[in-house]
DRENPA-3360 file (N, C-alpha, C; in nm, 2 decimals, always signed):
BEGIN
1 = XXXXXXXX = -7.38/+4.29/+5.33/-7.35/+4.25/+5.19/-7.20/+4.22/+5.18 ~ -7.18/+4.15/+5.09/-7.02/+4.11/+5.01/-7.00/+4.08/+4.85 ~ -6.91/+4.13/+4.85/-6.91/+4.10/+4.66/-6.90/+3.92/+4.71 ~ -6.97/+3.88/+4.57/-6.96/+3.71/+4.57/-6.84/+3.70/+4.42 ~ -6.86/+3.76/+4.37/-6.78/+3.69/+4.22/-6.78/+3.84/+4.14 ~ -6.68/+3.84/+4.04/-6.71/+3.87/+3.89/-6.70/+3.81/+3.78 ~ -6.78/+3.88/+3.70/-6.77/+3.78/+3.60/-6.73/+3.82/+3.46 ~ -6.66/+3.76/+3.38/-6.57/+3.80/+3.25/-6.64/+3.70/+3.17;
9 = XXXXXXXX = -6.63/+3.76/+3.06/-6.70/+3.65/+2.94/-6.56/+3.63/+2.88 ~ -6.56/+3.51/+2.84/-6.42/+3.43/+2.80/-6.44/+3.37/+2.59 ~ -6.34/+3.35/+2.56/-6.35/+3.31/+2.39/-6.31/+3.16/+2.40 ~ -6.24/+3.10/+2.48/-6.18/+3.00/+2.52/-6.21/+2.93/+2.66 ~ -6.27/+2.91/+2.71/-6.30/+2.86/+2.85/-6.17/+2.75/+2.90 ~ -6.13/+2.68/+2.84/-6.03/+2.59/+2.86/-5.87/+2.66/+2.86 ~ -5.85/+2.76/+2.78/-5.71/+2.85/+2.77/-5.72/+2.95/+2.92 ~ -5.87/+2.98/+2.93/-5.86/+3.04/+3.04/-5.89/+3.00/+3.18;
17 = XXXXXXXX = -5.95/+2.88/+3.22/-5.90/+2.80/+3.31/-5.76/+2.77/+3.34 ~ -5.72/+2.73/+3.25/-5.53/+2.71/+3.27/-5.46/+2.83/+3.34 ~ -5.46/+2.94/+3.21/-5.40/+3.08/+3.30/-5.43/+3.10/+3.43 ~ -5.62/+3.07/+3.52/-5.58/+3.13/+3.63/-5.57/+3.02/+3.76 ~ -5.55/+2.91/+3.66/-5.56/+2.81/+3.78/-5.35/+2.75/+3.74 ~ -5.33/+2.74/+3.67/-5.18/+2.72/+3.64/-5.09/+2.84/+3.65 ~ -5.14/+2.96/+3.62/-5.03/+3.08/+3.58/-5.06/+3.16/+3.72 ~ -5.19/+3.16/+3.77/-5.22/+3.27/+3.89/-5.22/+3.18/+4.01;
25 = XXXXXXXX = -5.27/+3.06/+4.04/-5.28/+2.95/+4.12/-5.40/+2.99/+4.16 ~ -5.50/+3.02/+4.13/-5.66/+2.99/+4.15/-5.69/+2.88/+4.17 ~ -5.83/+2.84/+4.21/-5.88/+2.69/+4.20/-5.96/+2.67/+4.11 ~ -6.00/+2.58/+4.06/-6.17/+2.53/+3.97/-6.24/+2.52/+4.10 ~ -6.33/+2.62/+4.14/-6.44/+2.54/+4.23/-6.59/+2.50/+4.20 ~ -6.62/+2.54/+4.06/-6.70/+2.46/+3.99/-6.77/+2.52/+3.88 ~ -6.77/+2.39/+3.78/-6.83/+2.41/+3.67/-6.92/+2.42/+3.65 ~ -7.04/+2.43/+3.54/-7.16/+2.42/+3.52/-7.18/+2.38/+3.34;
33 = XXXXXXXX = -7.21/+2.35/+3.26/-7.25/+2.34/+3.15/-7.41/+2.34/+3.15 ~ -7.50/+2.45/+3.07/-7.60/+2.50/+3.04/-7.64/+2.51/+2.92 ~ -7.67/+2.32/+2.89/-7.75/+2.32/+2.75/-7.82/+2.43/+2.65 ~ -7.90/+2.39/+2.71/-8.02/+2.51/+2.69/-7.98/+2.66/+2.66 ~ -7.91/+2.70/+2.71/-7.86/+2.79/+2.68/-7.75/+2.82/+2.60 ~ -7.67/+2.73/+2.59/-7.55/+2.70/+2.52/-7.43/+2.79/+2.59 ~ -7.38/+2.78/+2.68/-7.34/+2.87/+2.77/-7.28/+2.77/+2.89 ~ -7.12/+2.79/+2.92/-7.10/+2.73/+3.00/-7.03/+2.83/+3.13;
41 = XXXXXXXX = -7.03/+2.82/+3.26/-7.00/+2.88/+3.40/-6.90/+2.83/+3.47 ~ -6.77/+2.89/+3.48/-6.68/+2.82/+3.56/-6.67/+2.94/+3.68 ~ -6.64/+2.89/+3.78/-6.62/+2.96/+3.97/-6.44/+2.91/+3.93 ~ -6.41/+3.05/+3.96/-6.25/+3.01/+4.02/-6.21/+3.14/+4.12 ~ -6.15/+3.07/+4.22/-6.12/+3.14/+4.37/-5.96/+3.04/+4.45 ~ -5.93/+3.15/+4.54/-5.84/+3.08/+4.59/-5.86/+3.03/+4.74 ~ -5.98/+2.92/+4.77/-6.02/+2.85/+4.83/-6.06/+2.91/+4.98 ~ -6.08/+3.04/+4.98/-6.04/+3.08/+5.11/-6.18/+3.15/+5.16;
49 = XXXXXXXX = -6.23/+3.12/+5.06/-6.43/+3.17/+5.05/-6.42/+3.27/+5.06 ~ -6.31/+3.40/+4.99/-6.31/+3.48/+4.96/-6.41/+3.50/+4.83 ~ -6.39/+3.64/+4.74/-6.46/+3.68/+4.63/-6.44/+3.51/+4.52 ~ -6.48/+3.53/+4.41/-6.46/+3.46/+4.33/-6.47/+3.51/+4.17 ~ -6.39/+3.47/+4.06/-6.44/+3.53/+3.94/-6.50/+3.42/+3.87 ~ -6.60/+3.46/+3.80/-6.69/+3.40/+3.73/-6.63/+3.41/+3.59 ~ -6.62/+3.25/+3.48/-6.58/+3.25/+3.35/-6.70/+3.25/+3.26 ~ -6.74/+3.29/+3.22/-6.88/+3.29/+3.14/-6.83/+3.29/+2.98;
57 = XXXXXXXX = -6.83/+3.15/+2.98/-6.83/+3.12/+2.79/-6.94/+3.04/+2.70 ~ -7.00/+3.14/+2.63/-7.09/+3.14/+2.52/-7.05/+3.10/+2.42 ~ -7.09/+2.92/+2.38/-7.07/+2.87/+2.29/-7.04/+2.88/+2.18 ~ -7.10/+2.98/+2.10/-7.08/+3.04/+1.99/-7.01/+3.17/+1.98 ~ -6.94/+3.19/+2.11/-6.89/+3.34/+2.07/-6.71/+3.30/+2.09 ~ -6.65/+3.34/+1.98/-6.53/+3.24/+2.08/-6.41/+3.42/+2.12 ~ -6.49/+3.51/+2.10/-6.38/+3.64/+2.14/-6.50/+3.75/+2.18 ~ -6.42/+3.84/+2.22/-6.52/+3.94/+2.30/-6.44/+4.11/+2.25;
65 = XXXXXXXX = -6.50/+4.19/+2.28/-6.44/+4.31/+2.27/-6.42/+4.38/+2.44 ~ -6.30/+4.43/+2.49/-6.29/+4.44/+2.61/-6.34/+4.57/+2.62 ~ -6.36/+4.66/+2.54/-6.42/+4.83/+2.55/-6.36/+4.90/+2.63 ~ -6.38/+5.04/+2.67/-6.35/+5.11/+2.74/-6.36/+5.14/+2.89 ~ -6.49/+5.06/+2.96/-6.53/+5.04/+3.06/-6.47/+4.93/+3.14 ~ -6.40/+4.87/+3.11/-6.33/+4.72/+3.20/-6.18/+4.84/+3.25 ~ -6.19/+4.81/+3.41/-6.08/+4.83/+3.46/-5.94/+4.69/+3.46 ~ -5.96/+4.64/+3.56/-5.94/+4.52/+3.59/-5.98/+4.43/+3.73;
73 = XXXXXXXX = -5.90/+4.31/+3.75/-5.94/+4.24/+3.86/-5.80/+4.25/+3.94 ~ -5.87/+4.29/+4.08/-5.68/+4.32/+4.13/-5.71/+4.18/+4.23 ~ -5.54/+4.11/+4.25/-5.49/+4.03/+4.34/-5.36/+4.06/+4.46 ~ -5.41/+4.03/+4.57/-5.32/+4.06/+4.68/-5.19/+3.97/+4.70 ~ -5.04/+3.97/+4.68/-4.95/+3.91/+4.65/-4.82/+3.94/+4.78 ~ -4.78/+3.86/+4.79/-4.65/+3.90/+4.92/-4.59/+3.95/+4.81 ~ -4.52/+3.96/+4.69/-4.42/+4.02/+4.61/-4.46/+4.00/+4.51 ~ -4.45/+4.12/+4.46/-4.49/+4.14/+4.29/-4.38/+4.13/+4.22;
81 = XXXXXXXX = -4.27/+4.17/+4.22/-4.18/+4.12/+4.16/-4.12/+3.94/+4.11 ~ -4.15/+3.85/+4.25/-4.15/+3.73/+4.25/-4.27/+3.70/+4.16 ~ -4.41/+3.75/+4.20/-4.54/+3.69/+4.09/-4.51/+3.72/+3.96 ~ -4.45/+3.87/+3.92/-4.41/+3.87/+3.76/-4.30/+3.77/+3.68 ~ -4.21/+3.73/+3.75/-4.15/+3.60/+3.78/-4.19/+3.48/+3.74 ~ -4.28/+3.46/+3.79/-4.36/+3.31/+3.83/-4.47/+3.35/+3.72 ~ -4.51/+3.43/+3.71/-4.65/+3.47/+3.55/-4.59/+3.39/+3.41 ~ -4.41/+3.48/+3.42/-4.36/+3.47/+3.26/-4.29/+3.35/+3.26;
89 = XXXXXXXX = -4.25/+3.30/+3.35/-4.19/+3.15/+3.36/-4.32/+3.04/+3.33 ~ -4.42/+3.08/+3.36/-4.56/+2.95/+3.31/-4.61/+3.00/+3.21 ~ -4.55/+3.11/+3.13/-4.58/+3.14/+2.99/-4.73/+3.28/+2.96 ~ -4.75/+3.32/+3.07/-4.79/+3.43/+3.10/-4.75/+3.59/+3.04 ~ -4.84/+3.68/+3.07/-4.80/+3.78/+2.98/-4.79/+3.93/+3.12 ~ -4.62/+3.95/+3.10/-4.62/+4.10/+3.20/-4.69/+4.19/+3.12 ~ -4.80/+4.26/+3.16/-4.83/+4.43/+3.03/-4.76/+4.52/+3.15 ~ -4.72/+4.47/+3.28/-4.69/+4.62/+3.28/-4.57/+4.57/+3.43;
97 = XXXXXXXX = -4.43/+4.55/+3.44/-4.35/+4.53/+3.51/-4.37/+4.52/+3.67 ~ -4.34/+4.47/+3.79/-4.33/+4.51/+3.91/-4.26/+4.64/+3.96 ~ -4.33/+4.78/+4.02/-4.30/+4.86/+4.06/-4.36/+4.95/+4.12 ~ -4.31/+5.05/+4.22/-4.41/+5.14/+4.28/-4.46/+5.24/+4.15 ~ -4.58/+5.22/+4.22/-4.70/+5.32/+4.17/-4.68/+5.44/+4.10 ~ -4.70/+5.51/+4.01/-4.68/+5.66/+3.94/-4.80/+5.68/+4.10 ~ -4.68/+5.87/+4.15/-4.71/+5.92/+4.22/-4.75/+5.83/+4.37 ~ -4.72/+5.76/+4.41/-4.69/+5.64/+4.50/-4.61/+5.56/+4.53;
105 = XXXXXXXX = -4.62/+5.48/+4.69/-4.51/+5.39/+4.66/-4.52/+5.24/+4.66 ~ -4.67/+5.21/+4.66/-4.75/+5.11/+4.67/-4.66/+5.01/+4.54 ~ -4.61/+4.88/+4.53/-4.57/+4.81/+4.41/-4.63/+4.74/+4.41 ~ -4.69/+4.80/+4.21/-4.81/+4.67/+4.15/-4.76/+4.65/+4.04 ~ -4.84/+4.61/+3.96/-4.79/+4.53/+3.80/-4.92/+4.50/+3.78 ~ -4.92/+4.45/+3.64/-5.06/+4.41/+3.56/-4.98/+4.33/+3.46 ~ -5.05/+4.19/+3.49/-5.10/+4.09/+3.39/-5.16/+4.05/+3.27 ~ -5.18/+3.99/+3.21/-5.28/+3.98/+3.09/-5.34/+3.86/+3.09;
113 = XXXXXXXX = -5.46/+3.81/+3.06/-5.53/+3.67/+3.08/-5.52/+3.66/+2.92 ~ -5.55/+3.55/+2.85/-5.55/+3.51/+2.76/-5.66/+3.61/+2.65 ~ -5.75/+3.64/+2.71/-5.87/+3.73/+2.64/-5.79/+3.86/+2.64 ~ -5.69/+3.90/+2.71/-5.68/+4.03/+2.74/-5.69/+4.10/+2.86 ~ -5.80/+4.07/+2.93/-5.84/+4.11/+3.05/-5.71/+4.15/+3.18 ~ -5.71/+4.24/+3.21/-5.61/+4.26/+3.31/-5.64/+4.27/+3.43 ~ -5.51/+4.21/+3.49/-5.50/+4.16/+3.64/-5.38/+4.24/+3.70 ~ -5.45/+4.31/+3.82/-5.33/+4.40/+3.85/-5.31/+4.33/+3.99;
121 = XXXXXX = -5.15/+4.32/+4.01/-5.11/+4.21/+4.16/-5.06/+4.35/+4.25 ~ -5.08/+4.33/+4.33/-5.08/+4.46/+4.45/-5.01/+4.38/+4.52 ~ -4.88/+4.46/+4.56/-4.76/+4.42/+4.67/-4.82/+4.39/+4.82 ~ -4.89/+4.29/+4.88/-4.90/+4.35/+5.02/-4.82/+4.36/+5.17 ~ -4.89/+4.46/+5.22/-4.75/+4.55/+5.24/-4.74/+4.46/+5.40 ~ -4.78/+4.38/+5.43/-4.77/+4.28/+5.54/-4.66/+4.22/+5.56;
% end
C-alpha cells in the first residue's frame, strides 16, 4: 500500500489553486468538474508521483469549519527559513516562523493556506 492523496475541502477553489501552485510550487495535475453533483476535484502534487493533495470544492459551500481534529499537511524543504522567505514574499501567511523544534532540533515552520489549513515545511536534513 501507499497513501495516494489528501483531501481538504476548500471555500474558494481558485484562491487555493494559486497558494499551492504559486506560493508552495505544486502542480495542477488535474481537474475534474462534477455536474451532478455540483462539486468540483482538483489533484495537486509536485510531479514526482509522489502523495498528492486533493482540493474538494462544493459549489455551494464557499467556507468550512477546520475543527479540532485537522493536524496538518507536512512538506519536505532544503531550508525552512529560505521557504518562509519565499511564502511571505508571494503574499503568503507565516503562523509559525523557521526554527528548531520545542524540545528538538529538527527546523520546521507552519504555513497557512487560504482556508486556514496548515502546512508544516520540515528542514531536510540532507
Amino acid at each position: 500500500m501507499k497513501i495516494l492523496h489528501t483531501m481538504l475541502r476548500v471555500g474558494n477553489l481558485d484562491k487555493s489553486i494559486a497558494f499551492y501552485t504559486e506560493v508552495l510550487g505544486m502542480q495542477l495535475i488535474r481537474r475534474q468538474d462534477y455536474e451532478g453533483g455540483h462539486f468540483t476535484l482538483a489533484f495537486l502534487g509536485f510531479g514526482d508521483g509522489g502523495a498528492e493533495l486533493e482540493l474538494t470544492h462544493n459549489w455551494d459551500t464557499s467556507s468550512y469549519e477546520l475543527g479540532t481534529g485537522y493536524g496538518h499537511v507536512a512538506l519536505a524543504v532544503p531550508d525552512a527559513y529560505a521557504a518562509c522567505d519565499a511564502v511571505i514574499a508571494k503574499g503568503g501567511k507565516v503562523s509559525r516562523p523557521a526554527g528548531p523544534m520545542m524540545h528538538g532540533t529538527t527546523v520546521i515552520a507552519f504555513v497557512e493556506d487560504p482556508d486556514g489549513y496548515k502546512i508544516e515545511l520540515i528542514q531536510d536534513k540532507h
